[in-house]
Backbone as JSON Lines, residues from 0, in Angstrom:
{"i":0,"aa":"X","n":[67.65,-40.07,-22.75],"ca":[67.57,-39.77,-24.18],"c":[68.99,-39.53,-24.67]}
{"i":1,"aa":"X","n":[69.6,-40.15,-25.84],"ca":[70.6,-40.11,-26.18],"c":[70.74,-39.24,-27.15]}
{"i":2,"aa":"X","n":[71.27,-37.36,-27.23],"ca":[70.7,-36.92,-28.22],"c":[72.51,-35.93,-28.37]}
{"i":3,"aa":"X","n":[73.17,-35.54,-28.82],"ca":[74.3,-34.92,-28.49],"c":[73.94,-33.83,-28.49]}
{"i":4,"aa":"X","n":[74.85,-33.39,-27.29],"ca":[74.59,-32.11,-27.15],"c":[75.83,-30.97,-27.29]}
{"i":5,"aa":"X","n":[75.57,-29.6,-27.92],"ca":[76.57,-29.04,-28.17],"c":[77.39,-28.83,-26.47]}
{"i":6,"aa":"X","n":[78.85,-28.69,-26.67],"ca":[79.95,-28.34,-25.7],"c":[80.88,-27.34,-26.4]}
{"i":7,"aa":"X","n":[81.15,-26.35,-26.24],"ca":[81.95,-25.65,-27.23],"c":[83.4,-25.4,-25.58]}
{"i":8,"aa":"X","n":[84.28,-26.28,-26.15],"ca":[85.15,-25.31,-25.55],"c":[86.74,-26.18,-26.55]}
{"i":9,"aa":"X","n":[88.15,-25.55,-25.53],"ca":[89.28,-26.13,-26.33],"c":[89.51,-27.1,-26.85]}
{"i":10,"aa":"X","n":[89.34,-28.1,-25.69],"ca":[90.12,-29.36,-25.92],"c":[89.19,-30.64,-26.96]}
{"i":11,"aa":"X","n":[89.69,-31.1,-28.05],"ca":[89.36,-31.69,-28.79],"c":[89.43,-32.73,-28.64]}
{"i":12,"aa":"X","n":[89.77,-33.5,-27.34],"ca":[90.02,-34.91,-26.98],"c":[88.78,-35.68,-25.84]}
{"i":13,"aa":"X","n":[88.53,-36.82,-26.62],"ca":[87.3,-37.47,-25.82],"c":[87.76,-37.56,-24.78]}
{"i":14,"aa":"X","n":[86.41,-37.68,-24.24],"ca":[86.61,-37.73,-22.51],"c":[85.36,-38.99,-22.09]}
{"i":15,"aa":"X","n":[85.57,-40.23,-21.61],"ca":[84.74,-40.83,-21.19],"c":[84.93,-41.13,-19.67]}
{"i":16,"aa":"X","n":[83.66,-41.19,-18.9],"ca":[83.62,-41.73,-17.24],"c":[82.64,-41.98,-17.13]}
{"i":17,"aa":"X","n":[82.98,-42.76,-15.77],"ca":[81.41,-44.26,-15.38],"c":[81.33,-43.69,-14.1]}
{"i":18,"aa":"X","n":[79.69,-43.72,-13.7],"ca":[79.04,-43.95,-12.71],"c":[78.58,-44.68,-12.26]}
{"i":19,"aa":"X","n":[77.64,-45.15,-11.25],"ca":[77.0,-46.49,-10.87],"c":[75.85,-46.73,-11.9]}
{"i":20,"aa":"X","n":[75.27,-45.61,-12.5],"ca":[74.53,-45.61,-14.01],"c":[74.14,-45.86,-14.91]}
{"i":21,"aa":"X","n":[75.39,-45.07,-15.53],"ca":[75.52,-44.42,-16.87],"c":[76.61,-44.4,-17.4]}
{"i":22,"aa":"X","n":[77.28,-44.08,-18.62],"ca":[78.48,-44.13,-18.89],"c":[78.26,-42.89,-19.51]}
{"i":23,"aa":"X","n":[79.43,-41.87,-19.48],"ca":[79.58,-40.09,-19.95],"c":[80.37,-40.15,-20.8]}
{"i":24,"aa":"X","n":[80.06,-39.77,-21.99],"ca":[81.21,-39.77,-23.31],"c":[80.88,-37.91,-23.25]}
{"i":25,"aa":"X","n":[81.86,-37.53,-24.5],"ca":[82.27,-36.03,-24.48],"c":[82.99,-35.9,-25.13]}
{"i":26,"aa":"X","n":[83.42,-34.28,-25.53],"ca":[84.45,-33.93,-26.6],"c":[84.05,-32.73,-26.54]}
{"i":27,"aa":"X","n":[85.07,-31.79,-27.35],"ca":[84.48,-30.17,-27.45],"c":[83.25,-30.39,-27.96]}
{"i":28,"aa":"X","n":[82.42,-30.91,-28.45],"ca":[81.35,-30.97,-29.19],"c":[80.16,-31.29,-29.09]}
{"i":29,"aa":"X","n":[80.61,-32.56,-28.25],"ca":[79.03,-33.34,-28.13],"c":[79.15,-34.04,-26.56]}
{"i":30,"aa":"X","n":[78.34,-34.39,-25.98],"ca":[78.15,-35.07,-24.96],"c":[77.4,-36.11,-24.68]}
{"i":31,"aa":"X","n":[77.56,-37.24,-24.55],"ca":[76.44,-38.3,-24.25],"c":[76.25,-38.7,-22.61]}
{"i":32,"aa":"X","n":[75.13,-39.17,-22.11],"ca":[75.23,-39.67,-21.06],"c":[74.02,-41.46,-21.84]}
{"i":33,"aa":"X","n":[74.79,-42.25,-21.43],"ca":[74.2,-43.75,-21.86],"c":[74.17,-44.35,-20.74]}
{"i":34,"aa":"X","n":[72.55,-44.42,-20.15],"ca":[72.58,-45.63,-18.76],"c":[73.09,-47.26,-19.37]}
{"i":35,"aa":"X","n":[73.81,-47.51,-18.72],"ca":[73.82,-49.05,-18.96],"c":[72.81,-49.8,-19.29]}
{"i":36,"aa":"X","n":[71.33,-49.75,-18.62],"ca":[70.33,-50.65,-18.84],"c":[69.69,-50.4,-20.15]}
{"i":37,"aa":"X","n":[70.03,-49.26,-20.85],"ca":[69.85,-49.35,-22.11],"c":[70.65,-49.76,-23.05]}
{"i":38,"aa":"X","n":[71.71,-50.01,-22.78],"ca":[72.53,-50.9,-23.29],"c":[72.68,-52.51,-23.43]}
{"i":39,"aa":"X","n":[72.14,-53.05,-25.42],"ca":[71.75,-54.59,-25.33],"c":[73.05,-55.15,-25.85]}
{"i":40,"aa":"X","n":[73.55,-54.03,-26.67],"ca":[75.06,-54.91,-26.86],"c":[76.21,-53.92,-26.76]}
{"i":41,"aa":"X","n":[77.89,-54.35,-27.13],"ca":[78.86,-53.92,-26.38],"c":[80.14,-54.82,-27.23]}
{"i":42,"aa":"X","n":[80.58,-53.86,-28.29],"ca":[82.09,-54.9,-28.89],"c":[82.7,-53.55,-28.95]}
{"i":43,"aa":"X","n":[84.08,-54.08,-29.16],"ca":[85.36,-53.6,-29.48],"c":[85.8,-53.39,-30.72]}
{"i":44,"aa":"X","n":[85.54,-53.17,-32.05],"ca":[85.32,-52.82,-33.38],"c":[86.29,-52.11,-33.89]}
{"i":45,"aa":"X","n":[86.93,-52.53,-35.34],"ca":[87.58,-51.46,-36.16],"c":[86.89,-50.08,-36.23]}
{"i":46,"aa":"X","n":[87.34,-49.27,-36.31],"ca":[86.54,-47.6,-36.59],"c":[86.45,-47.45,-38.2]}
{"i":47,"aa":"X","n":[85.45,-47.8,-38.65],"ca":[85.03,-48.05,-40.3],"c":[84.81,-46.41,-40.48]}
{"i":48,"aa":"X","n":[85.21,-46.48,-41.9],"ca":[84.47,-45.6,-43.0],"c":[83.64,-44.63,-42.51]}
{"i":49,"aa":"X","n":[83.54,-43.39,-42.59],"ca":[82.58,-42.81,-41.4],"c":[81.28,-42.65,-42.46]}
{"i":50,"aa":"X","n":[81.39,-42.78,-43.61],"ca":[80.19,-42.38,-44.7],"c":[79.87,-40.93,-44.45]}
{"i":51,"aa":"X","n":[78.65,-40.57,-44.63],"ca":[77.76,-39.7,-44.65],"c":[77.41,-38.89,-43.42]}
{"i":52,"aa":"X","n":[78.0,-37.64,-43.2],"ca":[77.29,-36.7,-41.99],"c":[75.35,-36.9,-42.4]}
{"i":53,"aa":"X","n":[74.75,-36.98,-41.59],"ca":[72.95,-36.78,-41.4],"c":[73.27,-35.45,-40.83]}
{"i":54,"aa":"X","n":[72.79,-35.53,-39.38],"ca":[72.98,-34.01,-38.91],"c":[74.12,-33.47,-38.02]}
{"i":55,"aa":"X","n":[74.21,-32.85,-37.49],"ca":[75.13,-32.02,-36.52],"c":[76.41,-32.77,-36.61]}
{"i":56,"aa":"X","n":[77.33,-33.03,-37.81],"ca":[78.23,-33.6,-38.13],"c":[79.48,-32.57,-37.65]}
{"i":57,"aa":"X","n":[80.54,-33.33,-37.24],"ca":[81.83,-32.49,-37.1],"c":[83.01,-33.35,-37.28]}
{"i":58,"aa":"X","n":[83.72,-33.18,-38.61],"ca":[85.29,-33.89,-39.44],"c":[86.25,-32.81,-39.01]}
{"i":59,"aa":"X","n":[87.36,-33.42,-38.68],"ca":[88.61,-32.9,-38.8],"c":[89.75,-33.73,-38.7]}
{"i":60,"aa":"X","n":[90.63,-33.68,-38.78],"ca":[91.72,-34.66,-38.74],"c":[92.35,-35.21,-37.19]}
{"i":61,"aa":"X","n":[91.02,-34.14,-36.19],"ca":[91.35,-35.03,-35.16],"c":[90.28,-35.52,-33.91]}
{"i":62,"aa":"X","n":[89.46,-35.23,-34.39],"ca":[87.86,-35.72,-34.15],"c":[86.86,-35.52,-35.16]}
{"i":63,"aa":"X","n":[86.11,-36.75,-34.61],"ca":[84.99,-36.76,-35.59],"c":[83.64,-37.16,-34.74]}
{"i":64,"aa":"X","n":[82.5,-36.65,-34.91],"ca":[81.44,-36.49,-33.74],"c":[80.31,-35.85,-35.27]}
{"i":65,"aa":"X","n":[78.69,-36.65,-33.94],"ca":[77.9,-36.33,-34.68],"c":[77.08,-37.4,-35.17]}
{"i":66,"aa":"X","n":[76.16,-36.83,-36.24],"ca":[74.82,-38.05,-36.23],"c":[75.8,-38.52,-37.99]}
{"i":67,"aa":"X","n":[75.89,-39.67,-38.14],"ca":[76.22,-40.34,-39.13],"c":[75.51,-41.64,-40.22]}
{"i":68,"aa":"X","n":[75.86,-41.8,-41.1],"ca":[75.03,-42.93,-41.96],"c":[76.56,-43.75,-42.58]}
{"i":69,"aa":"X","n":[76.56,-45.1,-42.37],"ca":[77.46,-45.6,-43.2],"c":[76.84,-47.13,-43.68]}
{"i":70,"aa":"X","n":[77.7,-47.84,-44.62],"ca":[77.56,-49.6,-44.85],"c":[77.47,-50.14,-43.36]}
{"i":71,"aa":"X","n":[78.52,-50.07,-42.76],"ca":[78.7,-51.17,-42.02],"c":[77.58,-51.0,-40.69]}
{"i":72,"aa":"X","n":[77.28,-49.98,-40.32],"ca":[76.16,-49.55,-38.73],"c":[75.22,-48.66,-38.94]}
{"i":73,"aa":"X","n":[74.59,-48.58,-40.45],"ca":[73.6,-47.33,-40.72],"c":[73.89,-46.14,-40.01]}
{"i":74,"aa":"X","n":[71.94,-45.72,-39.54],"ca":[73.03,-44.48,-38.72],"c":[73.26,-44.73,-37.45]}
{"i":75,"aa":"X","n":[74.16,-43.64,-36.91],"ca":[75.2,-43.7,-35.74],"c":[75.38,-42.39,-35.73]}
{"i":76,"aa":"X","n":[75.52,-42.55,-33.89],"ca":[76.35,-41.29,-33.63],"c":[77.2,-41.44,-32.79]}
{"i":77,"aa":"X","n":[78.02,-40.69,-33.09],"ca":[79.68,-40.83,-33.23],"c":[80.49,-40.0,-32.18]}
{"i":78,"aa":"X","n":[81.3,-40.15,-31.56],"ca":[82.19,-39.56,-30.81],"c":[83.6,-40.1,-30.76]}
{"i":79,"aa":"X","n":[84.22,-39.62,-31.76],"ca":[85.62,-40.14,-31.93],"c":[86.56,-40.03,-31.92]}
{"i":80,"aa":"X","n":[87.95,-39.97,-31.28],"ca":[89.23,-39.57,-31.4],"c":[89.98,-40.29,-32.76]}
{"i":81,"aa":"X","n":[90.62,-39.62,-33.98],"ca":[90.77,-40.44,-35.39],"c":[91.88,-40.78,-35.41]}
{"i":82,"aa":"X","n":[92.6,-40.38,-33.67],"ca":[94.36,-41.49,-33.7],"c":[94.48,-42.58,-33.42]}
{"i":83,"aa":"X","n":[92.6,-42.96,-32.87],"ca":[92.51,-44.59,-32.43],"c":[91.74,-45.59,-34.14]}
{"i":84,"aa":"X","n":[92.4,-47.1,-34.13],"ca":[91.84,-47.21,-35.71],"c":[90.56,-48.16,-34.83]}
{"i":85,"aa":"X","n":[90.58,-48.43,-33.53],"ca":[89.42,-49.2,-32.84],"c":[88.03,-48.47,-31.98]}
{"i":86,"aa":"X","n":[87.29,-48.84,-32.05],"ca":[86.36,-48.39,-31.39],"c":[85.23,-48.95,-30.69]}
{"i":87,"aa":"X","n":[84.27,-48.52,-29.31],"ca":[83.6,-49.25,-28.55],"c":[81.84,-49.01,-29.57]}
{"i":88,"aa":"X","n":[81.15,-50.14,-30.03],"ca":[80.29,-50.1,-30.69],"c":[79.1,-50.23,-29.16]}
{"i":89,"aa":"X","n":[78.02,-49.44,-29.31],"ca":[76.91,-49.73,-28.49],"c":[75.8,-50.07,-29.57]}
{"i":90,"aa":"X","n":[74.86,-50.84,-28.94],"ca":[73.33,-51.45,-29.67],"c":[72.71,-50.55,-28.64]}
{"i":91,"aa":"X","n":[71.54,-49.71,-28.99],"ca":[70.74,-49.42,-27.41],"c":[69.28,-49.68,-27.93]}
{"i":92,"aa":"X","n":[68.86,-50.48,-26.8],"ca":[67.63,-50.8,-26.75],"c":[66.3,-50.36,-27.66]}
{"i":93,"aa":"X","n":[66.54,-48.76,-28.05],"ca":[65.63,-47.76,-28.95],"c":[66.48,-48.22,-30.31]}
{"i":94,"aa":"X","n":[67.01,-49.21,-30.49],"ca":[67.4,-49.18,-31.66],"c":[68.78,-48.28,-32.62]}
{"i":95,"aa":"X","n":[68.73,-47.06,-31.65],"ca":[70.14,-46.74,-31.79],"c":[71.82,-47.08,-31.5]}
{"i":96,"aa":"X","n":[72.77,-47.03,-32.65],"ca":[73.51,-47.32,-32.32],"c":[74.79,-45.8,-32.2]}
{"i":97,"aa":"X","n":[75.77,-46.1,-31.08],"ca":[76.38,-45.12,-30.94],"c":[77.91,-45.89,-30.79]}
{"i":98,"aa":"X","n":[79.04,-44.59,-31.34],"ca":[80.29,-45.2,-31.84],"c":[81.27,-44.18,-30.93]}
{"i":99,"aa":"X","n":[82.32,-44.86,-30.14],"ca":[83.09,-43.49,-29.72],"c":[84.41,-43.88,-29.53]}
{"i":100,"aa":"X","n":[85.14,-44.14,-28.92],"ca":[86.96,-44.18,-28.5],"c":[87.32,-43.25,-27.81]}
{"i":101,"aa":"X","n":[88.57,-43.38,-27.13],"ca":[89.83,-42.44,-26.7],"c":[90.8,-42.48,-26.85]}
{"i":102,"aa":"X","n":[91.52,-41.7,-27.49],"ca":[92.97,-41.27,-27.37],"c":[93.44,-42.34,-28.5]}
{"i":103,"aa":"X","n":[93.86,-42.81,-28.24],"ca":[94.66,-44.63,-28.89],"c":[93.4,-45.9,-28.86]}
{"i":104,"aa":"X","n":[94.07,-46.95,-29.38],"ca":[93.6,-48.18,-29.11],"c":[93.73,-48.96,-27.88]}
{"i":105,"aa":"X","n":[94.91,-48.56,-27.48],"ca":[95.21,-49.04,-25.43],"c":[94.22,-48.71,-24.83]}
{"i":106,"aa":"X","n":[93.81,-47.25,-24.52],"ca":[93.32,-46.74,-24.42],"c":[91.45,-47.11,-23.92]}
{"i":107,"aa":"X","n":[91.03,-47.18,-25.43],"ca":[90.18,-47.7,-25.92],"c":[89.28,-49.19,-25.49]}
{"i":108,"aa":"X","n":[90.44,-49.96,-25.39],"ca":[90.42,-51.3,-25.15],"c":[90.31,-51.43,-23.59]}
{"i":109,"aa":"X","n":[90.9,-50.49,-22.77],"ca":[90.64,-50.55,-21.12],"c":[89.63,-50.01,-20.76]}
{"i":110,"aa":"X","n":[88.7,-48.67,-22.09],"ca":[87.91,-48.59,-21.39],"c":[86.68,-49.26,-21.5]}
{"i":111,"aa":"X","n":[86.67,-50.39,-23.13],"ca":[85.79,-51.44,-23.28],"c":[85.85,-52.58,-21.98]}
{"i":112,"aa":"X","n":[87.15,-52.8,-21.6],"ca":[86.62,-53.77,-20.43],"c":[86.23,-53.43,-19.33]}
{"i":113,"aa":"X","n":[86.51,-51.76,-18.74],"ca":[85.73,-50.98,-17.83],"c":[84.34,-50.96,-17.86]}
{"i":114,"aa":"X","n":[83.46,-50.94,-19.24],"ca":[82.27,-50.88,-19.49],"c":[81.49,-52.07,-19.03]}
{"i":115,"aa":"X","n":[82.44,-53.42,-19.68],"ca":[82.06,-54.74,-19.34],"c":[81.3,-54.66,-17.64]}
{"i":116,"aa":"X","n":[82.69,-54.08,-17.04],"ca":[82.15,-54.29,-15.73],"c":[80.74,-53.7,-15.28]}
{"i":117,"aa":"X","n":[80.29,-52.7,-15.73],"ca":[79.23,-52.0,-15.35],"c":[78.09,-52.88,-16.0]}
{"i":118,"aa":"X","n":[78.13,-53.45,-17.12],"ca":[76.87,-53.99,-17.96],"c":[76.31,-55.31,-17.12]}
{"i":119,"aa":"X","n":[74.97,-55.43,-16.91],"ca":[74.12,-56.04,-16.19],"c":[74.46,-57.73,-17.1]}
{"i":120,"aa":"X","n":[74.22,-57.36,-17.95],"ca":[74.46,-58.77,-19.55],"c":[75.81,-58.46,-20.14]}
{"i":121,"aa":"X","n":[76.68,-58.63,-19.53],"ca":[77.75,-57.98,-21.04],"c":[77.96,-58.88,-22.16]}
């Protein structure tokens, strides 16, 4: 179940890692764990417009996390570092989509082709 969960501690910087699995996103805030096999799609994306907090929203000028509504991916939930302008888009199977990054766009981009490797279909 992909649902965020509160993390309260310092550090305000995403944290993503892979298992034979799942893939673990994170932040002071929220936490995801996403098995791969629920995963139907997988791009590398500008980080759009964040629109509209829905629920358990969290803005600041250096993360942004939380359930979201925008134009471009309805809703979404979000796990984002806002020094990267790219981000890894997921489709999951239930129809949800989830948005996250690290650090930079370098960054970002190594850990989209890290993901590749794990995905059954990429």
């Amino acid at each position: 179940i992909l649902i965020p969960v509160a993390i309260w501690d310092s550090n305000t910087q995403v944290k993503v890692s892979f298992d034979t699995e799942a893939v673990y996103v994170s932040s002071d805030k929220y936490s995801m764990n996403i098995h791969y096999a629920d995963i139907t799609s997988a791009e590398l994306v500008p980080l759009e417009e964040p629109g509209e907090k829905v629920k358990d929203g969290y803005d600041n000028d250096i993360l942004r996390a939380g359930v979201w509504i925008n134009e471009a991916w309805g809703e979404y939930i979000i796990v984002a570092d806002l020094d990267a302008t790219t981000c890894i888009l997921l489709k999951l199977e239930d129809g949800r989509t989830l948005v996250f990054n690290r650090k930079n766009d370098k960054t970002t981009s190594e850990i989209y082709e890290t993901l590749l490797t794990y995905l059954p279909n990429p």
